[in-house]
C-alpha positions as CSV (number, residue, x, y, z in Angstrom):
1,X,24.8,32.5,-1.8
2,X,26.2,29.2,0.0
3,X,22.8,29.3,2.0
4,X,20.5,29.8,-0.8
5,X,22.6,26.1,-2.7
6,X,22.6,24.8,0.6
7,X,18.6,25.0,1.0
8,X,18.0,24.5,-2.7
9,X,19.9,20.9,-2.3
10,X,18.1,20.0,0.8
11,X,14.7,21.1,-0.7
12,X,15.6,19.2,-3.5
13,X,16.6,16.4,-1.5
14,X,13.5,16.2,0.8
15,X,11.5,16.1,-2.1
16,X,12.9,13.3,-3.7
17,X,13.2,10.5,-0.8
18,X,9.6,11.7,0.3
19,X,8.4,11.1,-3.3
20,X,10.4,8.0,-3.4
21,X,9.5,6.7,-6.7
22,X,6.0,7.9,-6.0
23,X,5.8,5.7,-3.1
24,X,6.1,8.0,0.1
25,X,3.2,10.2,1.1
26,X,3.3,12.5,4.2
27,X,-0.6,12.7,5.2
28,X,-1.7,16.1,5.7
29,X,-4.1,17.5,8.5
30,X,-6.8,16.7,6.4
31,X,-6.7,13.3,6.5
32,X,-9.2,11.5,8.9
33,X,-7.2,9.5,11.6
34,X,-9.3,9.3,13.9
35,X,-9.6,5.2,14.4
36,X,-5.6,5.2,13.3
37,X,-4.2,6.9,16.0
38,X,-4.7,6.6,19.6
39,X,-7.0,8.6,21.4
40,X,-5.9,11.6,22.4
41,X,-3.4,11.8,20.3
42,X,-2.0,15.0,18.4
43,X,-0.7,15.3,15.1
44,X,3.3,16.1,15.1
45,X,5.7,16.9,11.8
46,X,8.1,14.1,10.7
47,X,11.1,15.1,9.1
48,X,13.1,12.8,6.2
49,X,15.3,11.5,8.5
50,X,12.2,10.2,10.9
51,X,10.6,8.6,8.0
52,X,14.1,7.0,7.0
53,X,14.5,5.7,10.4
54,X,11.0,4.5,10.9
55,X,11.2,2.7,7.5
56,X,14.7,0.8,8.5
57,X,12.8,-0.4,11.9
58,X,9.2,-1.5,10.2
59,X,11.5,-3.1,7.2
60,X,13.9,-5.2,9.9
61,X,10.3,-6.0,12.0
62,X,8.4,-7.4,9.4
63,X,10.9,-9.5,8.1
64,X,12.0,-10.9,11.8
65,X,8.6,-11.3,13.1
66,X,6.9,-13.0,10.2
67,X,6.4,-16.4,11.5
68,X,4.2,-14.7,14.4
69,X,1.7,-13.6,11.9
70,X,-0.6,-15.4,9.9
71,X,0.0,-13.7,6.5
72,X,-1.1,-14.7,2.9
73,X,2.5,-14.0,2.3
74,X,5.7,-12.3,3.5
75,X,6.3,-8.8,3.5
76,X,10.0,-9.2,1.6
77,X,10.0,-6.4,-0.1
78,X,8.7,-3.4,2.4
79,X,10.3,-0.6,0.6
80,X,8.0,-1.4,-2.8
81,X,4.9,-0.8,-0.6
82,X,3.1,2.9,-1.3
83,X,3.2,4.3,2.1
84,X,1.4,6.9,4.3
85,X,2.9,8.4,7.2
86,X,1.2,10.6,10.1
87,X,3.6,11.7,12.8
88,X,2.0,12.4,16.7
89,X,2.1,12.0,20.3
90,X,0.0,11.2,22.7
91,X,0.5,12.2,26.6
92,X,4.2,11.2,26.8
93,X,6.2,13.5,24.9
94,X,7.3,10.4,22.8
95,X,7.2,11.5,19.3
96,X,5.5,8.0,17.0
97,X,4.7,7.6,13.4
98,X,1.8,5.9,12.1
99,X,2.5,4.1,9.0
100,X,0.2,2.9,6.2
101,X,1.3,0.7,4.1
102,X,-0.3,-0.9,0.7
103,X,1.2,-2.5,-2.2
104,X,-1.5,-1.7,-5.1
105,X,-2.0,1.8,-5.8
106,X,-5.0,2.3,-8.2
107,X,-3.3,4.2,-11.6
108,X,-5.8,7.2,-11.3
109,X,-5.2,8.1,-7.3
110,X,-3.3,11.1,-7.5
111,X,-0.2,11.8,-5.2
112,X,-2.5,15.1,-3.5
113,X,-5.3,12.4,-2.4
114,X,-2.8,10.2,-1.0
115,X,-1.6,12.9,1.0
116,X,-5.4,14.0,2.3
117,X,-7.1,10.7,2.4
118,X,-6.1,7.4,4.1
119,X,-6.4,4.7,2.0
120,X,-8.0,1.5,3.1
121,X,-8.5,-1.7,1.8
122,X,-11.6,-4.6,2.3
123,X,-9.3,-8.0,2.5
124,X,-5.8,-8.4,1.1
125,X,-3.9,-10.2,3.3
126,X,-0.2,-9.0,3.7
127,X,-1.2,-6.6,0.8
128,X,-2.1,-3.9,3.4
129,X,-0.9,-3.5,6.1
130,X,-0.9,-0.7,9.2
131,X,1.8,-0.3,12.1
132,X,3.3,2.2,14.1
133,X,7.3,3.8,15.3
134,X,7.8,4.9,18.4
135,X,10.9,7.1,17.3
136,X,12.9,7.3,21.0
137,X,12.3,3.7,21.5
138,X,13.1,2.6,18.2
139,X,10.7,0.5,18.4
140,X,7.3,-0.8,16.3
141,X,4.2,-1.7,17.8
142,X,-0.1,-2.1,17.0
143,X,0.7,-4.3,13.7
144,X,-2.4,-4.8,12.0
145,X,-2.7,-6.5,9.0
146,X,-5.9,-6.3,6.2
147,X,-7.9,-9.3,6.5
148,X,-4.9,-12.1,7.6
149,X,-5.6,-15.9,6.8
């Protein structure tokens, strides 16, 4: 019975902090990386606390390394962007997750799309933005920003 609570609360947890007010979307195998990810890469699962850590180190980049980036504005406020994460390696056994992130999320995309379909943007400035984690590093890396000034 113990196991059974134990799973339903972690379940239950997992669920919420990866639907974190609607703003955290695992991609699926469905979704088209192919000019994302490195070549050669292969998809790899993430678990919540890979996605908590990669989110701590992209939050702490963005706001240390603005000045060497020619933004429309600063990314202050990393954890109210919608974001899409895609876990891999490539030939090092060095698990990384891609991140997409994107502060306007149209009202009719539903949270299944933005599981199967990576969203991208024409322009927007520091609105969208892409980067990746490598987890054993600790480290982020391949910034790329939608259409900087």
């Amino acid at each position: 019975m113990k196991k059974i609570i134990v799973l339903s609360l972690a379940l239950l947890t997992t669920t919420i902090l990866v639907g974190q007010n609607g703003k955290q979307f695992i991609l699926n195998n469905k979704a088209d990386l192919e000019y994302s990810l490195p070549d050669g890469a292969i998809r790899d699962t993430i678990s919540l606390e890979e996605i908590i850590l990669a989110d701590s180190l992209v939050n702490k980049y963005v706001l240390e390394n603005h000045a060497k980036y020619s933004w429309t504005r600063r990314v202050e406020n990393y954890y109210e962007y919608h974001r899409q994460y895609a876990g891999y390696r490539t030939e090092t056994p060095e698990k990384a997750i891609f991140i997409n992130a994107f502060f306007l999320q149209p009202k009719e995309v539903m949270s299944q799309y933005l599981k199967e379909t990576l969203i991208s943007y024409k322009g927007g400035g520091s609105n969208f933005f892409t980067i990746k984690v490598n987890l054993k590093t600790q480290t982020c890396f391949d910034l790329m920003v939608n259409a900087p000034k």
